[in-house]
TORRO-626472 format. One record per residue (C-alpha): chain; y, x, z. Coordinates in steps of 0.1 Angstrom, whole numbers. Layout:
# residues N
  chain      Y      X      Z
      A      Y      X      Z
...
END
This chain:
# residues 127
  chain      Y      X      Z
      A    143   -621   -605
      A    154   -595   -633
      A    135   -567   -647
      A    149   -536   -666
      A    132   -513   -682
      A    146   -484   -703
      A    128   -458   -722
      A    149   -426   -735
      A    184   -441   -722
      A    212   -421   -711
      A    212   -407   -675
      A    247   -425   -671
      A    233   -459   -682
      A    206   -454   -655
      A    235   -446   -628
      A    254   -476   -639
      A    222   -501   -634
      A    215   -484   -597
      A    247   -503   -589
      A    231   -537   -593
      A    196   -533   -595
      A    170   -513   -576
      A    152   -483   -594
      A    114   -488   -585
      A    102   -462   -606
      A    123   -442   -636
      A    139   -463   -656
      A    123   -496   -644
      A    148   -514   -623
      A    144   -548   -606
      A    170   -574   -585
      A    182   -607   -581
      A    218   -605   -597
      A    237   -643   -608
      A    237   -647   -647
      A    268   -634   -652
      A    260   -603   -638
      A    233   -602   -656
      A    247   -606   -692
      A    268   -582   -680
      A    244   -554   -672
      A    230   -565   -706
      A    259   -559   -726
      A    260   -525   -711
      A    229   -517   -718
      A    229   -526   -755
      A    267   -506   -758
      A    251   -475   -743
      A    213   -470   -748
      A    224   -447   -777
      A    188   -442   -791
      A    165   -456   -763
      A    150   -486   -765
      A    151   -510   -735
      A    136   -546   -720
      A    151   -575   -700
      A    128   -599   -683
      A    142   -627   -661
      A    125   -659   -648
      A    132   -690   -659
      A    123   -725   -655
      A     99   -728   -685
      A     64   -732   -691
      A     59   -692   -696
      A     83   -687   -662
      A     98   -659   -679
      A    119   -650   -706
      A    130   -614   -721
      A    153   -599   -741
      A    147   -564   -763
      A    173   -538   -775
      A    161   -515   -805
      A    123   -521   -799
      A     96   -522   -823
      A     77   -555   -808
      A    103   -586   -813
      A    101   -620   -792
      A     92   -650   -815
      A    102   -685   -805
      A     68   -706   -812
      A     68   -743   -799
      A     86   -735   -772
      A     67   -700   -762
      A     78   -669   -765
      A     57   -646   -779
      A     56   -609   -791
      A     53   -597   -830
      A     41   -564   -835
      A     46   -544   -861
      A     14   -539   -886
      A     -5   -513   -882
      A    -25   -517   -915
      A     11   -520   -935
      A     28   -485   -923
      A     24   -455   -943
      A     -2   -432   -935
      A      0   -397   -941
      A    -25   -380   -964
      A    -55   -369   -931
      A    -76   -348   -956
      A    -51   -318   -959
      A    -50   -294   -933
      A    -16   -269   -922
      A    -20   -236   -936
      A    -31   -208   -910
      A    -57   -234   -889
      A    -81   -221   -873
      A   -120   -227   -882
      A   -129   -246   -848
      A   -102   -273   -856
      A   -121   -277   -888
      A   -155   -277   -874
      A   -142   -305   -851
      A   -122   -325   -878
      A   -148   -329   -897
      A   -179   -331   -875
      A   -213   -328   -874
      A   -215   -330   -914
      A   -198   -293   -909
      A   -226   -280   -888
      A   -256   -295   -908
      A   -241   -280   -938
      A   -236   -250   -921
      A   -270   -248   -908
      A   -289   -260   -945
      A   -271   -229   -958
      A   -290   -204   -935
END
């Protein structure tokens, strides 16, 4: 069994896998193709994703039952002792953006709401 998925992929790329595999649901395709086939569908889809991202899961005879392949995603499969498992990126290391400076031109109820109920029991000392 082979699973494809493909987020933000080219229409054509999607047209080309509806020749092998059947389309479930959009982008999410699924089939039985032989392992050559199946490189070969993969090698497509790694040529033309463009700037989508996409997901091959196959079984396999292996403790897990499964094995997958990714194509520009953020999560990467790790090899440990002979499981696969999936390394995602750190939340705590990527660069935040500064949250206490507002757009120009808000209005006051997106204020009120960003900051909370400190805003109203300020508001409501000052009266």
């Amino acid at each position: 069994m082979t699973v494809i998925i493909l987020i933000n992929c080219p229409v054509g790329l999607r047209g080309f896998l509806t020749r092998w595999l059947l389309e479930t649901s959009a982008g999410v395709f699924i089939g039985n193709p032989s392992e050559r086939i199946r490189d070969v569908l993969w090698d497509e889809v790694q040529q033309y994703a463009g700037q989508g991202r996409a997901l091959l899961a196959r079984t396999t005879n292996n403790e897990q039952g499964f094995t997958f392949r990714t194509h520009d995603h953020n999560w990467h499969p790790v090899d440990h002792e002979d499981l696969t498992l999936i390394r995602r990126p750190n939340a705590a290391a990527a660069p935040r953006s500064d949250s206490g400076s507002l757009k120009p031109g808000w209005i006051k109820a997106s204020k009120r709401h960003r900051f909370g109920r400190a805003w109203m029991l300020v508001m409501f000392a000052v009266r």
